[in-house]
C-alpha positions in Angstrom: 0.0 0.0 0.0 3.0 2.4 0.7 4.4 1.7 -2.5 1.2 2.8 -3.9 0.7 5.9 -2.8 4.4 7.0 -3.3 3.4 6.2 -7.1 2.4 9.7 -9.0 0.1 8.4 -11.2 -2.0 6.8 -8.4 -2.0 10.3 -6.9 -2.8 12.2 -9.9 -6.1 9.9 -10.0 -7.2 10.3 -6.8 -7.1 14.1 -6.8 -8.7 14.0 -9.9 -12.0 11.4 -8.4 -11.9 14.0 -5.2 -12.4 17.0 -7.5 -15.2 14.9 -9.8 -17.0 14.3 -6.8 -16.7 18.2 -5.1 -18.1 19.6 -8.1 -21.3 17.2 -8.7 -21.6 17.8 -4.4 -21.5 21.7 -5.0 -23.7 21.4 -7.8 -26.3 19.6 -7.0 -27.0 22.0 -3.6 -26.8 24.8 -6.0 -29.9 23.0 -8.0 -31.5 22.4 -5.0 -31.2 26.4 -3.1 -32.5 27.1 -6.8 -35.4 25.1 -6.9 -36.3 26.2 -3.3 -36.1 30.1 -4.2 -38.5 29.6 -7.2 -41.7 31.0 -7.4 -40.8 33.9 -4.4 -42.5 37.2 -5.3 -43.2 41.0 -3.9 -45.9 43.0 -3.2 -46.9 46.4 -1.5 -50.0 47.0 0.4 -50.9 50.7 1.0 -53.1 52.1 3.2 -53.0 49.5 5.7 -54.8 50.7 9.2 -52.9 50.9 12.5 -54.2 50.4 15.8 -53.6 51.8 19.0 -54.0 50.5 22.0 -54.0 52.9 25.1 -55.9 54.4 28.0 -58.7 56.3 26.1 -60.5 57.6 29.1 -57.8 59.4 30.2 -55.2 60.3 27.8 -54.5 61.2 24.0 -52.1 59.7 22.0 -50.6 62.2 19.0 -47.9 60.9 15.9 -49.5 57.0 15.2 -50.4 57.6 11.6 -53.6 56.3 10.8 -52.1 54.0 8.0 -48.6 52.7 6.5 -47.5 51.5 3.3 -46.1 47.4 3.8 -43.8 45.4 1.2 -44.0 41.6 1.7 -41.7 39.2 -0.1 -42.0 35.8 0.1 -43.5 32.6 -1.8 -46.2 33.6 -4.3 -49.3 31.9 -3.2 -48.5 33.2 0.9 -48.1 36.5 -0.8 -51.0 36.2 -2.8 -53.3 35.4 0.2 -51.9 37.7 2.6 -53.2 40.5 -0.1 -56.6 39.2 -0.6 -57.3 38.3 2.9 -55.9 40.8 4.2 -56.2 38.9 7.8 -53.4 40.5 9.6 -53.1 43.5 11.8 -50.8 46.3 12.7 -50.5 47.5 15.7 -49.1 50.1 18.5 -49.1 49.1 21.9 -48.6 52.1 24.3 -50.7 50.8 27.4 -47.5 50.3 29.4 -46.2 53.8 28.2 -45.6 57.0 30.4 -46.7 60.4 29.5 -44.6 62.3 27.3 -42.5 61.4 23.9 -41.7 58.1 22.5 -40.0 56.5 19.4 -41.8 53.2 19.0 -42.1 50.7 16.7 -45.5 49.3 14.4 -45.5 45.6 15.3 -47.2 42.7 12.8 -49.2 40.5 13.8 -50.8 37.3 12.8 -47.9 37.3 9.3 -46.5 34.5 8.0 -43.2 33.4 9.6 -42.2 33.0 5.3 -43.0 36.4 4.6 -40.3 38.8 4.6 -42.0 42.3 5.7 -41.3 46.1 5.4 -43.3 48.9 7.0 -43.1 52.5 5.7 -42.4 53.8 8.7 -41.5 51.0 10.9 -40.4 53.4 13.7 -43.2 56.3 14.8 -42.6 59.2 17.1 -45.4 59.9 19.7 -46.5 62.0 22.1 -48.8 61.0 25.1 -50.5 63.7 26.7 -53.5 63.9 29.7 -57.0 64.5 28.1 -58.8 67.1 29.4 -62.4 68.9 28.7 -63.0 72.7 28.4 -65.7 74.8 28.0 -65.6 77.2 25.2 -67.8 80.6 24.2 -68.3 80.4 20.8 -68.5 83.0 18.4 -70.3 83.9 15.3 -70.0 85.5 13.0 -70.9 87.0 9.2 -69.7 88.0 5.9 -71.1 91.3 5.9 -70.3 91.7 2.0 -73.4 89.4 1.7 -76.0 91.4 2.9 -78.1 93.6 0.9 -77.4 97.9 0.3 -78.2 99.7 3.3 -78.9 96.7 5.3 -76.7 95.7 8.7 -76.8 92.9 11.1 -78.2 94.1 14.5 -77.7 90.9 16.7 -76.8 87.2 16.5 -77.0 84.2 18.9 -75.5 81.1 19.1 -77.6 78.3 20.5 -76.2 76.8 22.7 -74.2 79.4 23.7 -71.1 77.4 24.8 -69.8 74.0 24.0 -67.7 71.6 25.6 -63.9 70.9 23.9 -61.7 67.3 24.4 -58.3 67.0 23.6 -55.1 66.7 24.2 -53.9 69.1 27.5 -51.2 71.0 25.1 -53.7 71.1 22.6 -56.8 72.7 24.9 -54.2 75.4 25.8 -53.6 76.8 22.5 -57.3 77.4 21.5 -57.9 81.0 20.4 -60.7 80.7 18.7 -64.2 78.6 18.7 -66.2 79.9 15.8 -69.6 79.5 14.0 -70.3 81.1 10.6 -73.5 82.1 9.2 -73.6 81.7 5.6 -76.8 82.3 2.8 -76.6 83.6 -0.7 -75.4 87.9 -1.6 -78.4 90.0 -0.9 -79.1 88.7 3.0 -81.9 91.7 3.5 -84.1 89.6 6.2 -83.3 88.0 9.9 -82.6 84.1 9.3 -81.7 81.5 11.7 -79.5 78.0 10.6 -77.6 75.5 12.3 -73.7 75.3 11.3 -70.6 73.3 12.4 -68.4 74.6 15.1 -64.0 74.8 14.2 -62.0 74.8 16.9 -58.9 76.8 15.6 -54.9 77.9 17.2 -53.7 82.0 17.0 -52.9 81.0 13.4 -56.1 80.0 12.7 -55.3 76.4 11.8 -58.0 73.5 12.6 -56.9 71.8 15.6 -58.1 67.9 16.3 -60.4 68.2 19.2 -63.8 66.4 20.0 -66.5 68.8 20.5 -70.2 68.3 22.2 -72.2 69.7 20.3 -70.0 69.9 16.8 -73.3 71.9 15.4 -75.1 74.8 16.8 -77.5 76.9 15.8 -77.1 80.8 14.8 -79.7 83.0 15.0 -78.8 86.5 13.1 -80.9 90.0 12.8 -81.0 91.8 9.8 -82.6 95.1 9.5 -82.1 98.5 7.4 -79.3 100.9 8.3 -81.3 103.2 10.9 -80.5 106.0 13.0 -83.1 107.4 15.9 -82.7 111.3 16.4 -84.9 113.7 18.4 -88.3 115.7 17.1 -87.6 119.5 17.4 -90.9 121.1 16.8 -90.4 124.3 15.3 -92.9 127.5 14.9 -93.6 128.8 11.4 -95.9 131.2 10.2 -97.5 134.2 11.8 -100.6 134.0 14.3 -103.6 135.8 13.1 -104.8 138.7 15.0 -106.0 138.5 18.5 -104.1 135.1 18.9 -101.6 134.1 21.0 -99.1 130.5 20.3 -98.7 129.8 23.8 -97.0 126.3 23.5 -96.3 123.6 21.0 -95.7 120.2 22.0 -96.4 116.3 20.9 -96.0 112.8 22.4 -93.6 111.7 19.9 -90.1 112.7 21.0 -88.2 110.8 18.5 -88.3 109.2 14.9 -86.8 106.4 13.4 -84.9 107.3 9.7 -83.9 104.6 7.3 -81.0 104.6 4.7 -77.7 104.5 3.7 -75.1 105.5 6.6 -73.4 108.0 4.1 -77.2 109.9 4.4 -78.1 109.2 8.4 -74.8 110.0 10.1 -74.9 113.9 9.4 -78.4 113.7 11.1 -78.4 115.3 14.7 -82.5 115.8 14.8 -85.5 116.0 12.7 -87.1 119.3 12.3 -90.8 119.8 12.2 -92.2 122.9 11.4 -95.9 123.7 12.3 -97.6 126.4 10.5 -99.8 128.6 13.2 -100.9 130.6 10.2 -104.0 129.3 10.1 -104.5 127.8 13.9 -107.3 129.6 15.9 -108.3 126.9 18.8 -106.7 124.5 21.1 -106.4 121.6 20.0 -104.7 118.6 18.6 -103.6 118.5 15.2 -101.3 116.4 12.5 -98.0 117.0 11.2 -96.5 115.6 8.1 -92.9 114.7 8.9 -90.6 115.7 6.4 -88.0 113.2 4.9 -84.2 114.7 4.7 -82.1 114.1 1.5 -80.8 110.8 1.1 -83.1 109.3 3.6 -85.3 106.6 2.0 -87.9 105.7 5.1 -89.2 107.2 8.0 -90.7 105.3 11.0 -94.0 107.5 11.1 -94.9 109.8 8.1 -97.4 111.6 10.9 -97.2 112.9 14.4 -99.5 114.8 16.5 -98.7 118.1 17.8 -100.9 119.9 20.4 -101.0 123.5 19.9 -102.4 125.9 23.1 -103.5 129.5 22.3 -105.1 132.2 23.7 -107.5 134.5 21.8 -107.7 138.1 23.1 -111.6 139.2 24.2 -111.2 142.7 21.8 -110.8 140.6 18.2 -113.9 141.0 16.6 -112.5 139.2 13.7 -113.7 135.7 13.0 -110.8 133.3 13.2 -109.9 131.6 9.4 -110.4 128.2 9.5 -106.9 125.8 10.4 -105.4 124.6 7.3 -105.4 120.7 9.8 -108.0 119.8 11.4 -107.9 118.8 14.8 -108.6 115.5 15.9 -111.6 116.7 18.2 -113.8 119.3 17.6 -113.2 122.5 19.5 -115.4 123.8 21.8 -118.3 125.9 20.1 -117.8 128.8 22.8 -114.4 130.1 24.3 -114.4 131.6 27.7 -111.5 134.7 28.0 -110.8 137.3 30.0 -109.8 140.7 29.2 -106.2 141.0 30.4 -102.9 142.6 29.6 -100.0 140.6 27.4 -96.9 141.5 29.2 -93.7 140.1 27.9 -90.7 139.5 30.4 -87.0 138.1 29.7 -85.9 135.7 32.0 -81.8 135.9 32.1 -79.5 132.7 32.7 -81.7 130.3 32.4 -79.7 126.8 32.9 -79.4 123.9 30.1 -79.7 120.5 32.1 -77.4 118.1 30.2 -79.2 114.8 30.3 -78.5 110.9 29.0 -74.8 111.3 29.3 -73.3 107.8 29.5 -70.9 107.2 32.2 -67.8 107.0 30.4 -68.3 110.6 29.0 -67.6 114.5 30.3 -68.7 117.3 28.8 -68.5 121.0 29.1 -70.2 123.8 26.8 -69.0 125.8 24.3 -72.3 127.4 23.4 -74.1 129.2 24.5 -71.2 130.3 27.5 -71.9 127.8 30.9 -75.5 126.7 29.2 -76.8 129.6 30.1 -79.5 130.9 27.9 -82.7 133.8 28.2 -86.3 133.1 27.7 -88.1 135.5 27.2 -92.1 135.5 27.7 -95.1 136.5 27.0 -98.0 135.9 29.0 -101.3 137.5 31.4 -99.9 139.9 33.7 -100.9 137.8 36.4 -99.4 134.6 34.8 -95.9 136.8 34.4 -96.0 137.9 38.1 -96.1 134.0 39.5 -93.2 132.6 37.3 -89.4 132.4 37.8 -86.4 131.1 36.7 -87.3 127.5 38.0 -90.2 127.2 36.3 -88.2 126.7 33.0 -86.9 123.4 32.6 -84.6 123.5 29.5 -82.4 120.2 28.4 -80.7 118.4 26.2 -80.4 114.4 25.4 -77.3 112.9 25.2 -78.2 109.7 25.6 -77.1 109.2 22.0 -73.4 110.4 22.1 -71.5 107.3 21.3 -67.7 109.3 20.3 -66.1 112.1 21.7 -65.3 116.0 19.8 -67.3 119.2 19.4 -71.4 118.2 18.6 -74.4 120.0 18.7 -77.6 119.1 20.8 -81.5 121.1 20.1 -82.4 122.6 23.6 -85.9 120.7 24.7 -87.9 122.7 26.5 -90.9 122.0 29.5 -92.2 125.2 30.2 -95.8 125.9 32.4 -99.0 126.2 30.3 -100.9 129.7 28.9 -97.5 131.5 28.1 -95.8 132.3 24.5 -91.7 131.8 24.9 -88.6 132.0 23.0 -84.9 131.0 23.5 -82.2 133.4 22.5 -80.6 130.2 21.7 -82.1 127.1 20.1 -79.4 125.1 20.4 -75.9 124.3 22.5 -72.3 123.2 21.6 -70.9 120.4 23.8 -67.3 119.3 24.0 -67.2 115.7 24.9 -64.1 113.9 25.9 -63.8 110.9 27.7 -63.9 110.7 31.6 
């Protein structure tokens, strides 16, 4: 045997069988790896839902995105029924979690041990935060573009008023608004009521991701003409006939209501009235047409009342012309008088009461000089003997002054029955600055 194996040939042979047999060894694992590898495939399933698993009651869970894109390789018919069935899950577990920030990862579950698998992302960043519920005022509100010319919105509601907000503490805290908007087609020219969905939003007006009880409400809005009230200042025009005396002019209706563009009512301080005595010879109560001011296109009343007291003097043997109104009773058919002397008196420094001033406002006069002002009257001899300064009472109403600067106010007057009067002003200057 030693002689053998110190022979070359024999040698050469044997390496040669050892190498025959290596390479059909090799080989034949190759052709089997290959046939074990053959019909593997790939696939990618979007939108595949992640769950979350956590303490809902009590906290909110921020940065699990709702779905993830997953690549599985593997044999074709596992690959093929993962697809179609689809009876997997994915899942986030974060029931063992603290508050605060994590980097976790989406698990599988219920895969195929032969299924290679990549999730897009795999790894997630989150943020666990304590829930919490606030209550919240919310506001609406109203393109005013939409509403019809000369029409403005006077009020609107929100029923309920409030509504209560869940979320995430962080997120609860950077609320700045909680709004309702009211919405119809251009040309909004009556009050209208709908309900509307409530957005939560940060200072940069973004929509945050909040639960809200109710999520709809329902806004009530008021829509009326542009309007402006201002005071009646009844005003004296004509002459009296003969033998009769205007003692006082007054009505029930203090103030009017005008309708129209703002451009047209803001000028407005007042609306004056003037009553023609030309043709009054009795008491009584009579109508006035009101007049309408340029620009204005409504007013609230087109007629007032106005009752007129006179006294006719005992020596007219004239006949008094008939009244170009007629009263709304008849006048007596006899008149008792009594012969006395017309004396007129001026009453100096007679004080302007300022009255309706809101809180917030001061004011001192410009004109007339301290809201002082004369009347002078004219009256019986014996009427003139019993009056006195007091008996005047002379104001103005403020109770419309919503700005402050120089404006101008009628003087009102309440003077005492069977006497003519007259202002040496009819009107005073304020200066109104804030308090």
């Amino acid at each position: 045997m030693d002689n053998l194996f110190d022979r070359p040939w024999f040698l050469r042979f044997t390496a040669l069988a050892l190498a025959v047999f290596f390479f059909f060894t090799v080989q034949a694992e190759e052709e089997n790896n290959s046939s074990t590898t053959i019909g593997d495939t790939m696939d990618i399933l979007r939108d595949v839902p992640v769950e979350v698993y956590y303490d809902t009651e009590n906290l909110v869970v921020t940065g699990v995105p709702e779905t993830v894109n997953m690549k599985i390789e593997g044999p074709a018919n596992i690959v093929q029924s993962t697809k179609l069935l689809r009876d997997f899950s994915l899942k986030v577990d974060l029931r063992e979690s603290t508050m605060g920030e994590h980097t976790v990862q989406i698990k599988t579950e219920n895969l195929s041990d032969k299924l290679k698998v990549t999730l897009d992302p795999a790894m997630v960043d989150v943020k666990i935060e304590e829930k919490i519920t606030q209550s919240f005022r919310v506001d609406p509100e109203l393109n005013e573009r939409l509403l019809a010319e000369d029409y403005n919105v006077v009020k609107m509601e929100v029923e309920p008023s409030s509504i209560e907000v869940t979320g995430a503490k962080s997120v609860i805290e950077s609320i700045s608004f909680v709004k309702v908007s009211a919405t119809k087609e251009k040309g909004i020219d009556k009050s209208f009521e709908q309900k509307a969905r409530v957005r939560v939003l940060d200072r940069e007006l973004n929509k945050l991701n909040v639960t809200m009880s109710p999520e709809e409400v329902t806004v009530k809005v008021q829509i009326e003409q542009n309007n402006k009230e201002v005071p009646i200042v009844l005003k004296q025009k004509g002459t009296p006939a003969d033998g009769i005396t205007i003692n006082s002019i007054t009505s029930d209706a203090k103030e009017v209501k005008l309708f129209g563009p703002r451009a047209a009512l803001d000028p407005i301080k007042e609306l004056a009235v003037n009553v023609d005595v030309a043709d009054i010879n009795e008491s009584g109560t009579y109508e006035v047409t009101l007049p309408k001011p340029k620009g204005v296109k409504n007013v609230s009343s087109e007629k007032i009342k106005v009752t007129i007291n006179v006294t006719k003097e005992a020596n007219s043997d004239e006949s008094p012309p008939e009244a170009s109104v007629e009263p709304d009773t008849e006048p007596d058919s006899e008149t008792e008088t009594t012969v006395q002397m017309k004396v007129t008196k001026k009453f100096s420094n007679v004080p302007v009461e300022i009255r309706g001033l809101q809180p917030q406002y001061k004011s001192t006069f410009s004109k007339p000089l301290n809201g002082l002002v004369d009347v002078t009257v004219t009256a019986d001899q014996d009427v003139i003997n019993s009056l006195k300064t007091s008996d005047f009472n002379l104001f103005i109403d403020t109770s419309k002054v919503n700005a402050e600067g120089e404006q101008t106010f009628p003087i009102q007057a309440e003077m005492p029955d069977a006497i003519a009067w007259k202002l040496s002003d009819e009107e005073v200057t304020l200066e109104i600055v804030l308090a």
